[in-house]
C-alpha positions as protocol buffer text, in pm:
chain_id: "A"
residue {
  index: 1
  type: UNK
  ca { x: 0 y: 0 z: 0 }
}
residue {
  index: 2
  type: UNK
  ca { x: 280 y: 299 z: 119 }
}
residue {
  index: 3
  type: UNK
  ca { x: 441 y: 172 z: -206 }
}
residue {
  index: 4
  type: UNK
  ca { x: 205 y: 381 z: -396 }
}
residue {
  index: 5
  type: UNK
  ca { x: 284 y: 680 z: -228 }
}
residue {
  index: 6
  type: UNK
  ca { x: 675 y: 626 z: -276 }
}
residue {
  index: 7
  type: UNK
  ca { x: 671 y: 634 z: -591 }
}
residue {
  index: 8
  type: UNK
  ca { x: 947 y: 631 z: -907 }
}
residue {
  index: 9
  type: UNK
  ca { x: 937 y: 965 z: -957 }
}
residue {
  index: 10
  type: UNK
  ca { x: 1025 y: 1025 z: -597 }
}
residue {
  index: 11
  type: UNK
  ca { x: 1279 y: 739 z: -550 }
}
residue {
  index: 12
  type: UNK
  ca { x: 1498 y: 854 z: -851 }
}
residue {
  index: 13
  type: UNK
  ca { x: 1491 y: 1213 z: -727 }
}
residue {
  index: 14
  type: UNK
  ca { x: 1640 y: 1147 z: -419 }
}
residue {
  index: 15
  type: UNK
  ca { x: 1841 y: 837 z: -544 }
}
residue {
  index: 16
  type: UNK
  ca { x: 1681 y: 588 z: -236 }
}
residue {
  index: 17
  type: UNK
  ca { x: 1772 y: 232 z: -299 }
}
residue {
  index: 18
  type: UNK
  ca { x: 1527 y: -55 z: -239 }
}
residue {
  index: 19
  type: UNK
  ca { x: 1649 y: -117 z: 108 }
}
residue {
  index: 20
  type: UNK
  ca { x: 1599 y: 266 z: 195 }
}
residue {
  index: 21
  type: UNK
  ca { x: 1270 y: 260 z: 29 }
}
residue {
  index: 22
  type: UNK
  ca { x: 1187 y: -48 z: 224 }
}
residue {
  index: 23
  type: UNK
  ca { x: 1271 y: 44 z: 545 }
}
residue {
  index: 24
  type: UNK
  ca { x: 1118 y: 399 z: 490 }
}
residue {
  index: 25
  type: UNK
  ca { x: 758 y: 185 z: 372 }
}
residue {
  index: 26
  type: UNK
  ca { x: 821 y: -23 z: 708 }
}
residue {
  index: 27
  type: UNK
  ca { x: 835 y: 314 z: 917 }
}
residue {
  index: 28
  type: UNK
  ca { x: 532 y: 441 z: 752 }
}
residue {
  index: 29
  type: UNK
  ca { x: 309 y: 173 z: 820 }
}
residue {
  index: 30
  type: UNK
  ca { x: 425 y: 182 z: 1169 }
}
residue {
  index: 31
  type: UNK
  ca { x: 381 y: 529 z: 1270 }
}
residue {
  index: 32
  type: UNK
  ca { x: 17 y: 488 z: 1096 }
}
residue {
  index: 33
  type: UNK
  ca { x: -36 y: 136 z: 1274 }
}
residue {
  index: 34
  type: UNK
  ca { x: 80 y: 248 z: 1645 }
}
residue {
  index: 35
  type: UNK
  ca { x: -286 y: 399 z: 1683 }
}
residue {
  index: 36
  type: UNK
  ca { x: -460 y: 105 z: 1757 }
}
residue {
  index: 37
  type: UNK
  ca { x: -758 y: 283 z: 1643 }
}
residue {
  index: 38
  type: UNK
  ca { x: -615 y: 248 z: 1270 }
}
residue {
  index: 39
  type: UNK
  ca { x: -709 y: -140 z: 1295 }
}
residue {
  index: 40
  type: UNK
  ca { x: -1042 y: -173 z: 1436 }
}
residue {
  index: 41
  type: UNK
  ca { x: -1231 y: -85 z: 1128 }
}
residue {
  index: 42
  type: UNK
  ca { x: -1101 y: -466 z: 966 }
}
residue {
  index: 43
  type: UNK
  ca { x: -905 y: -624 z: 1307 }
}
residue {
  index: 44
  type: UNK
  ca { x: -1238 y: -597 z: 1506 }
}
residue {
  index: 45
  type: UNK
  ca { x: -1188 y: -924 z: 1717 }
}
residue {
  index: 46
  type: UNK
  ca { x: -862 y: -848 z: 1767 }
}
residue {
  index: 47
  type: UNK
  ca { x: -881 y: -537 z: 1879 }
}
residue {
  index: 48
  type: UNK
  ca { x: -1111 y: -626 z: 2165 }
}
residue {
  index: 49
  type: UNK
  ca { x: -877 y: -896 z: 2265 }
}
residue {
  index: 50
  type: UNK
  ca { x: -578 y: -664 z: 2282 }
}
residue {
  index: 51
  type: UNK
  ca { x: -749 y: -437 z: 2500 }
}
residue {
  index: 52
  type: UNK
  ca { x: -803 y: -654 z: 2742 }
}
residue {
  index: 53
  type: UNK
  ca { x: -447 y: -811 z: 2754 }
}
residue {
  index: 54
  type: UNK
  ca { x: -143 y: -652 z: 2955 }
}
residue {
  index: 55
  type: UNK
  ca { x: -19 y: -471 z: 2664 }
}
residue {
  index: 56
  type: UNK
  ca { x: -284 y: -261 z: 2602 }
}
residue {
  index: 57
  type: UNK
  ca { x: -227 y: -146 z: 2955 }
}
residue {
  index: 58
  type: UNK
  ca { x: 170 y: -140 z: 2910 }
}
residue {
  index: 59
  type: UNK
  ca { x: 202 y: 281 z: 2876 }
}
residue {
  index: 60
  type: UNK
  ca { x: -78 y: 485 z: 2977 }
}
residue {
  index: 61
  type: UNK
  ca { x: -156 y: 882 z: 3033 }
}
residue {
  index: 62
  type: UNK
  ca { x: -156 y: 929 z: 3442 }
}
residue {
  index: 63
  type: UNK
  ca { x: -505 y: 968 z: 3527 }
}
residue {
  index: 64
  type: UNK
  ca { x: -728 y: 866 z: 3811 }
}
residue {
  index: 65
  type: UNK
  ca { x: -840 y: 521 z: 3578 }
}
residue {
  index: 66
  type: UNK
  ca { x: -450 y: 448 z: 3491 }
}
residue {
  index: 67
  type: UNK
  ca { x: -249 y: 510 z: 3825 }
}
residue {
  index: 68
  type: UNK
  ca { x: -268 y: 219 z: 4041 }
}
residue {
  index: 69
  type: UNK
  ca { x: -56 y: 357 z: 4328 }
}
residue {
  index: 70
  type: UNK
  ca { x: -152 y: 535 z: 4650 }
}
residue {
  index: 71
  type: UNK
  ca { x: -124 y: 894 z: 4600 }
}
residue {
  index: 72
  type: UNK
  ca { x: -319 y: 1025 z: 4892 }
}
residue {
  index: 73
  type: UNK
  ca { x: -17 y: 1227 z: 5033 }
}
residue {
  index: 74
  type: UNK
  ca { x: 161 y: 861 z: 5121 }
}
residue {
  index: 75
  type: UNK
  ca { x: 528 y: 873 z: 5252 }
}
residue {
  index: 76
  type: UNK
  ca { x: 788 y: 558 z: 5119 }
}
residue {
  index: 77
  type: UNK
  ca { x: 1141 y: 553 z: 5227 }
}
residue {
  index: 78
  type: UNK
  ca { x: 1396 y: 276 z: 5090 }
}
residue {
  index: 79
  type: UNK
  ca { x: 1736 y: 381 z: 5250 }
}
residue {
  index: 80
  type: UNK
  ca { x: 1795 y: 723 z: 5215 }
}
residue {
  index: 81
  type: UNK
  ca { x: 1544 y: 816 z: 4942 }
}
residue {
  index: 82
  type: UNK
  ca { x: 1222 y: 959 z: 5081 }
}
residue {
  index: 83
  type: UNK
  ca { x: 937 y: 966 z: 4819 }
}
residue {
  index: 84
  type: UNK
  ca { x: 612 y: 1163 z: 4910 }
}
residue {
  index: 85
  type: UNK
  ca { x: 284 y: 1034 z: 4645 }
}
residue {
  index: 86
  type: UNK
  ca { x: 46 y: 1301 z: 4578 }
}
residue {
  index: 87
  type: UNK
  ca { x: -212 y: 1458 z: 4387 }
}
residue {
  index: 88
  type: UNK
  ca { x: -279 y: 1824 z: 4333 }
}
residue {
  index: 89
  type: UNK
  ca { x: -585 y: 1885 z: 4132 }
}
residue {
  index: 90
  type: UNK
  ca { x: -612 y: 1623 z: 3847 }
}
residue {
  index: 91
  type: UNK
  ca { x: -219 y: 1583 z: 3819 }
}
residue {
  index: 92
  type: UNK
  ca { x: -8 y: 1324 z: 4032 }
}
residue {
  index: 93
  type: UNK
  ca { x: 292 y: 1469 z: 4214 }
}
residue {
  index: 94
  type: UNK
  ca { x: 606 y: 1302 z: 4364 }
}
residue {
  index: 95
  type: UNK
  ca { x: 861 y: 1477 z: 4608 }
}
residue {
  index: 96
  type: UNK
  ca { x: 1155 y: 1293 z: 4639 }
}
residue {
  index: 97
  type: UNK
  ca { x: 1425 y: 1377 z: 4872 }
}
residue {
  index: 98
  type: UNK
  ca { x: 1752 y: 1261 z: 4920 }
}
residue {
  index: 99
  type: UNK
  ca { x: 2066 y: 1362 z: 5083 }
}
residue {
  index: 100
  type: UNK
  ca { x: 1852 y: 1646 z: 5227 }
}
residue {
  index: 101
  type: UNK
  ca { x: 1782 y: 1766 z: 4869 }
}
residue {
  index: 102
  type: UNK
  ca { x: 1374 y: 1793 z: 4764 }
}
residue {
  index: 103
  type: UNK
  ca { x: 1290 y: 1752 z: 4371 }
}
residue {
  index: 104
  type: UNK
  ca { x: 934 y: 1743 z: 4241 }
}
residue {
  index: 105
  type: UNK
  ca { x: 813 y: 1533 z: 3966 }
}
residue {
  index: 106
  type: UNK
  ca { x: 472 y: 1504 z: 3792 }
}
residue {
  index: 107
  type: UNK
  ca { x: 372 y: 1159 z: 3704 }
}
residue {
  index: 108
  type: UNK
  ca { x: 321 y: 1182 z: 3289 }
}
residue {
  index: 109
  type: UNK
  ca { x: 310 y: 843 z: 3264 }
}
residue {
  index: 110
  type: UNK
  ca { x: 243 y: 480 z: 3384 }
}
residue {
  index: 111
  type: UNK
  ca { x: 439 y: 203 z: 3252 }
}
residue {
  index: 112
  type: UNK
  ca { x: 233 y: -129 z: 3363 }
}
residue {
  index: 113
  type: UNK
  ca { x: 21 y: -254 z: 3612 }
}
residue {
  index: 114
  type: UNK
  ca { x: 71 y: -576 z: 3733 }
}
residue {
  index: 115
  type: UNK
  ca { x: 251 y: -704 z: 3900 }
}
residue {
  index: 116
  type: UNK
  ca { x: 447 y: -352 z: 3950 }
}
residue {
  index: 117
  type: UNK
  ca { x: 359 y: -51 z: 3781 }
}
residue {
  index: 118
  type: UNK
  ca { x: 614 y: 210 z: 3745 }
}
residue {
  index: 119
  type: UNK
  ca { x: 586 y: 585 z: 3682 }
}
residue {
  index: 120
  type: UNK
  ca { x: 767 y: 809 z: 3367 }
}
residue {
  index: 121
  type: UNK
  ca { x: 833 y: 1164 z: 3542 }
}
residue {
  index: 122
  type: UNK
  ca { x: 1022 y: 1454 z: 3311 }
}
residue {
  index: 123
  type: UNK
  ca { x: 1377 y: 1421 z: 3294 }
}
residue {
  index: 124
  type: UNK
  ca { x: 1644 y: 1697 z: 3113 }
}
residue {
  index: 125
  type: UNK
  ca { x: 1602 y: 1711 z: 2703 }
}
residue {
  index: 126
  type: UNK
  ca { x: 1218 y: 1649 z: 2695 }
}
residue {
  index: 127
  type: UNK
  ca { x: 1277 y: 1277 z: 2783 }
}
residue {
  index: 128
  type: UNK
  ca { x: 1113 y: 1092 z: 3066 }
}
residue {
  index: 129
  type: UNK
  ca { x: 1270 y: 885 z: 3337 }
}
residue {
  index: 130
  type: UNK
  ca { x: 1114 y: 602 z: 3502 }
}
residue {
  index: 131
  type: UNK
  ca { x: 1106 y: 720 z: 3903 }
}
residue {
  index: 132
  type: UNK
  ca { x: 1264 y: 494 z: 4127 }
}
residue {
  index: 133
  type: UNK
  ca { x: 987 y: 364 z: 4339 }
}
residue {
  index: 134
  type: UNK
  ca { x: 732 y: 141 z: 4189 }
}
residue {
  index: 135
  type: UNK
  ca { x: 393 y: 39 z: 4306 }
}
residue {
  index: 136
  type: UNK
  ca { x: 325 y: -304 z: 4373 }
}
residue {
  index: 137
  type: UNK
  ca { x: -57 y: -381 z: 4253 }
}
residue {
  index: 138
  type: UNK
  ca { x: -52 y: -730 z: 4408 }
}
């Protein structure tokens, strides 16, 4: 199908070979394909059992239906790491302190949910960072 779009005109212009023009086809179809929504119209069945598997729930906005952990103003400590879960407004929060410095984190992000589901905060260079505490759902 992404063939189509690729097409001589556009391949001799740039002078791709087959192997570029391959791999670019391959990362077409998976930027269209990585919204599930793209496959329900012919992948009904499939769909429905993929949401209800463990990797539908892999990577999920932080919201009140994804965030499995305890964020009613709940204290952990693991050595000398002190981690403080909690929410403010519609957004979950995370002070951790160590060494007698305080940082603050807002949970972007949950990555899983059972057995342990961990949390992506903001890290330098628009990445994200999985915190170091994780919640254990068990």
């Amino acid at each position: 199908m992404w063939i189509n779009i690729i097409n001589k005109k556009f391949i001799n212009k740039f002078k791709l070979s087959k192997l570029t023009v391959a791999l670019l086809c391959l990362f077409i179809s998976f930027v269209v394909s990585s919204n599930p929504e793209n496959c329900v119209s012919c992948h009904q069945q499939q769909f429905t059992n993929w949401q209800l598997s463990d990797h539908a729930q892999a990577m999920a906005v932080a919201s009140d239906k994804t965030v499995l952990g305890d964020f009613n103003n709940v204290t952990a400590t693991h050595f000398t790491q002190t981690a403080r879960f909690y929410k403010k407004q519609d957004a979950f929060f995370i002070d951790a302190t160590e060494q007698g410095k305080t940082s603050t984190y807002q949970v972007m992000y949950t990555f899983g949910h059972y057995p342990l589901q961990q949390y992506l905060v903001p890290a330098d260079g628009g990445r994200f960072q999985v915190f170091s505490f994780a919640w254990d759902s068990r």
